[in-house]
C-alpha positions as CSV (number, residue, x, y, z in Angstrom):
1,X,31.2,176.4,230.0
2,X,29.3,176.8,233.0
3,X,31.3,177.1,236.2
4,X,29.5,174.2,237.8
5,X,31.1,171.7,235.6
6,X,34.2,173.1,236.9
7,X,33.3,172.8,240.1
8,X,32.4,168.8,239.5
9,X,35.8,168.7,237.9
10,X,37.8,169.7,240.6
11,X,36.4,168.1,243.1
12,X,36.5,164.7,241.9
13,X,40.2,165.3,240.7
14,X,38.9,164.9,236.7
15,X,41.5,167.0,234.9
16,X,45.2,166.1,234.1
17,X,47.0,166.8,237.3
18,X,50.7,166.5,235.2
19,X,49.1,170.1,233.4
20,X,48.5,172.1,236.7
21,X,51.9,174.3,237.1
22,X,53.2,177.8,238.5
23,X,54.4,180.9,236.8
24,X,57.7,179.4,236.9
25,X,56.7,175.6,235.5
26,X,56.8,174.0,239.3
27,X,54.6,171.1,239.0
28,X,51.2,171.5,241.5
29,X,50.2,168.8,243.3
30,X,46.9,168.6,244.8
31,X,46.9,167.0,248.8
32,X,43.4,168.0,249.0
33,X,40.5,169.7,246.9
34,X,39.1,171.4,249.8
35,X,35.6,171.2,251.3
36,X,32.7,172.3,248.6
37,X,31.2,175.6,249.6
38,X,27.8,176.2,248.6
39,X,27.5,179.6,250.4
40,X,29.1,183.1,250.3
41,X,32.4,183.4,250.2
42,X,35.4,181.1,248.1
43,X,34.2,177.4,246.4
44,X,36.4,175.2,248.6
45,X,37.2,175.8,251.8
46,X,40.5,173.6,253.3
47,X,42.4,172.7,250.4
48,X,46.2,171.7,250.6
49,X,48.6,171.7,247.7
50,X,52.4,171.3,247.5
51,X,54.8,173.5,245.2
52,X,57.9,172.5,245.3
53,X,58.3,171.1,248.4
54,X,56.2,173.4,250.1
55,X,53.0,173.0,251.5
56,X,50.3,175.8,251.3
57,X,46.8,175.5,253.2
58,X,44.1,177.6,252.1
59,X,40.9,178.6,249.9
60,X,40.2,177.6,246.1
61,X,38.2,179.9,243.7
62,X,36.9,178.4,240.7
63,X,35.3,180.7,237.5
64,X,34.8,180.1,233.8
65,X,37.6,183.5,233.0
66,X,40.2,184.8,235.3
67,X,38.5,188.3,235.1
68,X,35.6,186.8,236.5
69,X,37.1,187.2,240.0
70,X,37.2,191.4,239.9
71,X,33.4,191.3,237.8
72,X,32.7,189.5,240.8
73,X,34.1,192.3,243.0
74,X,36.4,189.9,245.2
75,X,39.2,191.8,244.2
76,X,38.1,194.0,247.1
77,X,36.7,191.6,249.1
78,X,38.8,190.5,252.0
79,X,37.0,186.7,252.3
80,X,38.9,185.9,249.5
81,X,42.3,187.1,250.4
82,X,43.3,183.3,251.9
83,X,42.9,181.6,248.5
84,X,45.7,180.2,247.9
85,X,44.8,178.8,243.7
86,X,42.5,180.5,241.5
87,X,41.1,177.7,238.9
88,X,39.8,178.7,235.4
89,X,39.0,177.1,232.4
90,X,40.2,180.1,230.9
91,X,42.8,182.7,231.8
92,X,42.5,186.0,230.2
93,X,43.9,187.7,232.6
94,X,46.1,188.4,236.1
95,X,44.2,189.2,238.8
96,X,45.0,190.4,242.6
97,X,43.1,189.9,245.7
98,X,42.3,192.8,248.2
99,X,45.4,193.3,249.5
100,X,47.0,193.7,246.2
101,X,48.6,190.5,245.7
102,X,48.7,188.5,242.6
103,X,46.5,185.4,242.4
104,X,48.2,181.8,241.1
105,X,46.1,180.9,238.1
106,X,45.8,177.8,236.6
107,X,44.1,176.5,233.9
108,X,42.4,172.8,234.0
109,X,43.2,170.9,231.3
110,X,40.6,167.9,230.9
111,X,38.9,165.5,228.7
112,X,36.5,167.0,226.2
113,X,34.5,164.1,226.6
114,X,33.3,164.8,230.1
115,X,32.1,167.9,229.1
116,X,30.4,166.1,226.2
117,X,28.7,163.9,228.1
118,X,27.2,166.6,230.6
119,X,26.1,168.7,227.7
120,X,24.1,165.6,226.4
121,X,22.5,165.5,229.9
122,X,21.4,168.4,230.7
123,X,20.3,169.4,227.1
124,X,18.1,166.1,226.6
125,X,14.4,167.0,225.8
126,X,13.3,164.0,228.7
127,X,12.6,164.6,232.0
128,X,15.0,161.7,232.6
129,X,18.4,162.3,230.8
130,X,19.8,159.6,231.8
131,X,17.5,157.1,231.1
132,X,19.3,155.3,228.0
133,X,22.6,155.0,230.1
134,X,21.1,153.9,233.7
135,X,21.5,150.3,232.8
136,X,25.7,150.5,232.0
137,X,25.5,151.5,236.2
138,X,26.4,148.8,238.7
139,X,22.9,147.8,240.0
140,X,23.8,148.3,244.0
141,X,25.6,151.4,243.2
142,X,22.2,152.9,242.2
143,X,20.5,151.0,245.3
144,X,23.2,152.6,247.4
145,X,22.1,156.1,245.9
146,X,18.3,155.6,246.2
147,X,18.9,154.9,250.3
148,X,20.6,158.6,250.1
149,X,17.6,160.1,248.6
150,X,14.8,158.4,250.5
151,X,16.4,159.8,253.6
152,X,16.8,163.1,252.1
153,X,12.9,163.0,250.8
154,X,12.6,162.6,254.4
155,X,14.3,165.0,256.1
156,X,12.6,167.6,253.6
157,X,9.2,166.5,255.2
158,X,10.2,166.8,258.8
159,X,10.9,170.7,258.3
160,X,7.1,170.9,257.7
161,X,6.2,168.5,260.5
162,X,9.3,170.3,262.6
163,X,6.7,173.2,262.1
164,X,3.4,171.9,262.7
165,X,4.7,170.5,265.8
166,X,5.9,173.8,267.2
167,X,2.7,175.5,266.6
168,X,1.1,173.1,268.6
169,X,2.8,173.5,271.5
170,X,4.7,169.8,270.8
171,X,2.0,167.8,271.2
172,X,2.4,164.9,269.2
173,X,-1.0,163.9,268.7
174,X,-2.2,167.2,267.8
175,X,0.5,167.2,264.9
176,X,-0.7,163.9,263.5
177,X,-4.0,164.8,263.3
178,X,-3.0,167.8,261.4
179,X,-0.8,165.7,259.2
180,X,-3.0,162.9,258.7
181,X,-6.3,164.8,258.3
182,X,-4.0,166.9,254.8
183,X,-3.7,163.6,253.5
184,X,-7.1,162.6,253.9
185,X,-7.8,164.6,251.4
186,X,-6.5,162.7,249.0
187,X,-5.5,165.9,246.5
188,X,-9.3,166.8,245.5
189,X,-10.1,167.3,248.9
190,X,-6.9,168.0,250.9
191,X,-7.9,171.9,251.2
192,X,-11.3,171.2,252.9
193,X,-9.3,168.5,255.0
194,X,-6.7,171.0,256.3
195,X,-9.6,173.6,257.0
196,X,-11.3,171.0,259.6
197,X,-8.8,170.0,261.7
198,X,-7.6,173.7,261.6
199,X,-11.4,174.2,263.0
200,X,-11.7,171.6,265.6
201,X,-8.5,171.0,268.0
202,X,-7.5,167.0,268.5
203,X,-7.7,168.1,272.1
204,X,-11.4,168.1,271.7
205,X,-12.1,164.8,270.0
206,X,-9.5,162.8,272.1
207,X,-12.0,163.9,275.1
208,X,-14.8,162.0,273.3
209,X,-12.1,159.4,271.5
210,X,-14.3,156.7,273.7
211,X,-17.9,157.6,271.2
212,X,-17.5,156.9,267.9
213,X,-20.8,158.8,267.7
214,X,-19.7,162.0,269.2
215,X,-16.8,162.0,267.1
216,X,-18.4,161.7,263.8
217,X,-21.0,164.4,265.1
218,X,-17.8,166.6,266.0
219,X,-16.2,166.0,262.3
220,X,-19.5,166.8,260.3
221,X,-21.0,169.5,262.0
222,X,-17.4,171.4,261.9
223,X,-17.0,169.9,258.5
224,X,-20.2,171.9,257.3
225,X,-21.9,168.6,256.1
226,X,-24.8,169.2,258.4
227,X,-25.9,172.6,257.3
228,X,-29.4,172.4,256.3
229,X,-30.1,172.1,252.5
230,X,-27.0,170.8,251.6
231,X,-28.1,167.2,251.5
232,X,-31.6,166.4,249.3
233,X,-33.9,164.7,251.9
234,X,-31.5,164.8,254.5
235,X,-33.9,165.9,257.3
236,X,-35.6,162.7,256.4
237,X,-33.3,161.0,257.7
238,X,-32.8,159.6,261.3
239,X,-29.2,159.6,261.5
240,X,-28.4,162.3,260.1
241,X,-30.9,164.8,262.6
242,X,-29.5,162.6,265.4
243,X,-26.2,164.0,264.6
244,X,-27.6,167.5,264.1
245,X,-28.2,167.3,267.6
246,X,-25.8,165.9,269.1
247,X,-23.6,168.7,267.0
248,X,-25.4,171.5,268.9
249,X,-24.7,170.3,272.4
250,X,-21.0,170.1,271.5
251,X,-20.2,173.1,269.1
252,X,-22.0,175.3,272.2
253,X,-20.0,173.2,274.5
254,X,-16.8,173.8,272.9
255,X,-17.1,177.5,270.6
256,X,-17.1,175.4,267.7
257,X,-17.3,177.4,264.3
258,X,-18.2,175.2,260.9
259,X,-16.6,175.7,258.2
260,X,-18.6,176.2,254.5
261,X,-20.4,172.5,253.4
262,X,-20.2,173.7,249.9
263,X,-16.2,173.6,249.8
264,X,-16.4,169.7,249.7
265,X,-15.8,168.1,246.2
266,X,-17.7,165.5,245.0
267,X,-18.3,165.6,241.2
268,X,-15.8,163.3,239.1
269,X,-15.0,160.7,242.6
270,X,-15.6,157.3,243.2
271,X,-18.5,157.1,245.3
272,X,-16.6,155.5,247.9
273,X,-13.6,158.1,247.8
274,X,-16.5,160.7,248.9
275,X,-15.5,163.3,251.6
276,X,-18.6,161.7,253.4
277,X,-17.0,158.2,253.7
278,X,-13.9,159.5,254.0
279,X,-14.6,161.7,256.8
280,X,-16.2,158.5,258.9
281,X,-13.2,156.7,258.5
282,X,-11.4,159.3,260.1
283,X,-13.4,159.3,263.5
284,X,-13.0,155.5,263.6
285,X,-8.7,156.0,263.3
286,X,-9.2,159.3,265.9
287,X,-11.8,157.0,268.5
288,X,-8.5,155.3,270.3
289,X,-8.4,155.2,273.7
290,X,-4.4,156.7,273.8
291,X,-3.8,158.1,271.1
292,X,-3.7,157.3,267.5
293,X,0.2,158.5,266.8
294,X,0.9,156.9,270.3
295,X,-0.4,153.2,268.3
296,X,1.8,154.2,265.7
297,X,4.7,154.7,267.4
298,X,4.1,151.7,269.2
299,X,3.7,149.6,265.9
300,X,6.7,147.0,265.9
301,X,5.3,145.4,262.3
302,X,4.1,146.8,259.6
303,X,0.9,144.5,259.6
304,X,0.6,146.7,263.4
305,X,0.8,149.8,261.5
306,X,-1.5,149.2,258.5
307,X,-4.4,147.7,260.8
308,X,-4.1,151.4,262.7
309,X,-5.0,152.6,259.0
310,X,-7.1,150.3,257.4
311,X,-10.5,152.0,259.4
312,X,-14.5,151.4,257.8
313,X,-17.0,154.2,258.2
314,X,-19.5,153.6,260.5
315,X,-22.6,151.3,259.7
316,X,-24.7,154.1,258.8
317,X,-22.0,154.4,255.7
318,X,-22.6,150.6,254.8
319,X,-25.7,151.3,252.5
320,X,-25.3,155.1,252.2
321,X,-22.7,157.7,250.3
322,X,-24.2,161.1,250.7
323,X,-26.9,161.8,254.2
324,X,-30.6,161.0,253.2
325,X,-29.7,158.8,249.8
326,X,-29.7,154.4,250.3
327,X,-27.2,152.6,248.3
328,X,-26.5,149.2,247.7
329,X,-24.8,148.1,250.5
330,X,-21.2,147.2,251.1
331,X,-19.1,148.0,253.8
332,X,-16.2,150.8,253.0
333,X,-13.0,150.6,254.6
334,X,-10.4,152.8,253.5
335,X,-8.8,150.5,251.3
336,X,-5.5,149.3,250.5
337,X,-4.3,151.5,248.1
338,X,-5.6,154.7,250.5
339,X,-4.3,152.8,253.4
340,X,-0.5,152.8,251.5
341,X,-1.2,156.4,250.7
342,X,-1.7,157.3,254.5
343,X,1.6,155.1,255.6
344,X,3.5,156.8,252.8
345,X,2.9,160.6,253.3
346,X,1.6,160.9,256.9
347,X,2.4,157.8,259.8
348,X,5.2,156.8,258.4
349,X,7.4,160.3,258.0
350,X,5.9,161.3,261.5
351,X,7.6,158.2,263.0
352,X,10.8,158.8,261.6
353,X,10.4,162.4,262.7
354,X,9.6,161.5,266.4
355,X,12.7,159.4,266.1
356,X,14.7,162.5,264.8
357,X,13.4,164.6,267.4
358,X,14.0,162.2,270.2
359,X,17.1,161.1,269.6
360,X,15.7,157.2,268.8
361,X,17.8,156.0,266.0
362,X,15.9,152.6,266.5
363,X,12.7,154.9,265.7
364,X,14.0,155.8,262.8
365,X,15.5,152.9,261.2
366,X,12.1,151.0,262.0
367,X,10.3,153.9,259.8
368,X,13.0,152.8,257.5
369,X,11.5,149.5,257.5
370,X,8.0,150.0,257.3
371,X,8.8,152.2,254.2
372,X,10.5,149.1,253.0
373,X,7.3,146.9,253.4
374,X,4.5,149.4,251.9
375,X,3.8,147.8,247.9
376,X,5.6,150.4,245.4
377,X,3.5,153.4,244.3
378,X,2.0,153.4,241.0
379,X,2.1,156.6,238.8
380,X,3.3,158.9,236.4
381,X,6.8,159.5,237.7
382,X,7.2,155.6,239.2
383,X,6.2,154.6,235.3
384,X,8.9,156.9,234.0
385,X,11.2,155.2,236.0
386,X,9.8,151.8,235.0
387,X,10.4,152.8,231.3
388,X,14.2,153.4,232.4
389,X,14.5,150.3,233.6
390,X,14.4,150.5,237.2
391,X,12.2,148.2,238.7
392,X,10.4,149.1,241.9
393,X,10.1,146.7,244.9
394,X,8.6,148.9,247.6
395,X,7.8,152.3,248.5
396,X,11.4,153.0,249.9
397,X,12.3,152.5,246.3
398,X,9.0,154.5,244.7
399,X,9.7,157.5,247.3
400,X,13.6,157.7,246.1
401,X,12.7,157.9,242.5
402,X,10.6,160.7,243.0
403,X,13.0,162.3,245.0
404,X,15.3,161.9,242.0
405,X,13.1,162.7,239.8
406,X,11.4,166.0,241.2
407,X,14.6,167.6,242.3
408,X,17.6,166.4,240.6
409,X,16.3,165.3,236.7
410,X,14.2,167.8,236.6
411,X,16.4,170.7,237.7
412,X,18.9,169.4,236.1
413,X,21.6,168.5,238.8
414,X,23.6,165.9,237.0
415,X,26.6,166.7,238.5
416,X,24.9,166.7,242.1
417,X,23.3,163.3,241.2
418,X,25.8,160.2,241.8
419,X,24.2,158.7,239.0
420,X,25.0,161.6,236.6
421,X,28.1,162.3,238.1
422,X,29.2,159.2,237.9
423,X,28.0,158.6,233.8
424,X,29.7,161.8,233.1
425,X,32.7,160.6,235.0
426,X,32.9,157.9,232.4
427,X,32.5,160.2,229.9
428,X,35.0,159.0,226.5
429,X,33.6,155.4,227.4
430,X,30.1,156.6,227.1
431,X,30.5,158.4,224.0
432,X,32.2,155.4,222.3
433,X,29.5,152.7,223.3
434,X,27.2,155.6,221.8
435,X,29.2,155.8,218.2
436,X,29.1,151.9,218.3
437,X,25.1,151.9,218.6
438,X,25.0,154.7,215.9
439,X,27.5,153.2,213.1
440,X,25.4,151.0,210.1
């Protein structure tokens, strides 16, 4: 039995509190669990029981075997000389803390069927273990759980922004560049992405924010896009040596370094998910006179917000994908589905960061809602879900599944999960619905 399970046990009171006694038969009664310690040092911190009549206040230690608390070593560790109940599922022995005094042992006594139901769990072959028993959940309960983990999915990305943002000194603008530019990328080309705005500071394209031109001149020559040979017939090509120039005046003007053209991936995209289109609709978000984060966190709708996002390359882009090469023309805006993508993973977590930071509740609630209003995401671990029967009504609800998904299913951590907690909770009810299903 794995200590964890005990832990779960105890701290949601599932055991038979008439079985907990003394040496001497006095009945145990439990005021308060304690608060769960996930550190160094005993598992519950705070706990009160009663003995008798009298009250004790202290620690809990929980293990599999009593003699796990000298294997341990806190026999001769002094953190663990205020616990006042050592819990075990089994007791093969006494034990005695540091100073030589005898620990109260008890044993839990509980119903097999919890334990039953956690072993099914964690041993099921699918990524989702719960996904035949979801549906016997009270639908808000679950709803009430996904809120929990989209704020936690969150708060996991502001460490990384939390960073970013110290690096640069706090500006604001500089971070969201940096953000923004990653997931640009769009995986294939997040690397290269990264590299450039690593290469060229925001502070220099906000002093040219007013010319598209110079911006898109900026981007490709650091991007390496205008090194000579990279581009079949590019010299040929008016545009393209206009920006050559212009990339001169400014890279001398500024110490501006390229990085490699050849690190850009183009073989197995869509034409118009090319780092070369891509890369123009990035200078139309960054040409805004203010500030493009300072837009954002000015957005009061979401409609605000996605028209921040929702950029076309420049004209030159209408009938070309690659410098030096005509096309059939069409004009390329980002697109919705790349547009969602953007909101998703970089404007909208750097608004509810800024409100973090800044002490703006309002901030943050209204990067609640804009999370709320993005259309659900569509993939592998939103289809598992799907196949579970949980239905998806916006990103909010997409971004808390794969919260679940990635670091509670996956690892395992039922008993952390209020879903799986609660399922094992019901444990002897579970198991019977399951013999119902299974008899002829």
């Amino acid at each position: 039995m794995k200590e964890e399970f005990l832990h779960y046990l105890w701290k949601y009171s599932l055991y038979d509190a008439d079985s907990l006694c003394d040496n001497s038969g006095n009945k145990i009664i439990v005021l308060c669990p304690g608060e769960y310690n996930r550190d160094s040092g005993p598992d519950f911190f705070n706990a009160r029981i009663n003995i008798g009549g009298i009250e004790w206040a202290g620690n809990v230690e929980i293990h599999t075997l009593s003699s796990h608390f000298d294997n341990h070593g806190h026999n001769r560790d002094h953190a663990f000389d205020n616990v006042i109940l050592h819990v075990v599922a089994g007791n093969d022995r006494k034990v005695f803390n540091a100073n030589g005094q005898e620990l109260l042992t008890v044993s839990l006594s509980f119903d097999n069927a919890l334990y039953e139901t956690y072993l099914d769990l964690v041993n099921n072959p699918s990524v989702i273990a719960c996904q035949d028993e979801i549906d016997k959940l009270d639908r808000f309960y679950v709803r009430h759980w996904l809120h929990s983990l989209v704020i936690e999915r969150l708060q996991e990305k502001s460490d990384s922004i939390i960073k970013i943002l110290s690096e640069t000194g706090n500006d604001w603008e500089e971070t969201f560049y940096r953000i923004l530019s990653r997931y640009f990328g769009f995986r294939v080309n997040t690397e290269p992405f990264e590299m450039l705005a690593s290469a060229i500071p925001f502070k220099v394209i906000r002093k040219h924010s007013d010319n598209r031109f110079q911006v898109e001149a900026l981007l490709f020559g650091t991007a390496g896009m205008l090194e000579e040979g990279l581009f079949k017939d590019a010299l040929a090509d008016d545009y393209y040596r206009d920006l050559v120039r212009e990339y001169r005046i400014l890279s001398t003007k500024y110490s501006l370094k390229p990085i490699h053209g050849w690190i850009w991936k183009f073989s197995r995209l869509r034409p118009v998910n090319f780092p070369t289109i891509r890369i123009s609709q990035l200078s139309g978000m960054l040409s805004v006179a203010g500030g493009l984060f300072s837009k954002a966190i000015e957005a009061g709708r979401i409609q605000h917000l996605r028209d921040l996002f929702d950029a076309a390359a420049s004209e030159y882009w209408d009938d070309h994908y690659i410098f030096g090469k005509k096309s059939r023309r069409i004009t390329k805006h980002t697109g919705s589905q790349a547009t969602d993508i953007l909101l998703i993973n970089a404007a909208i977590p750097a608004i509810f960061v800024y409100g973090r930071v800044r002490d703006l509740p309002e901030v943050c609630e209204r990067a609640l809602s804009f999370l709320e209003n993005v259309r659900p995401e569509k993939n592998k671990i939103t289809t598992e879900w799907k196949n579970a029967g949980i239905d998806t009504e916006s990103a909010f609800c997409t971004q808390a599944l794969i919260q679940l998904r990635n670091e509670y299913c996956k690892k395992r951590r039922c008993l952390e999960c209020r879903i799986g907690s609660k399922l094992i909770s019901m444990g002897k009810r579970l198991k019977d619905q399951r013999d119902l299903m299974l008899e002829p």
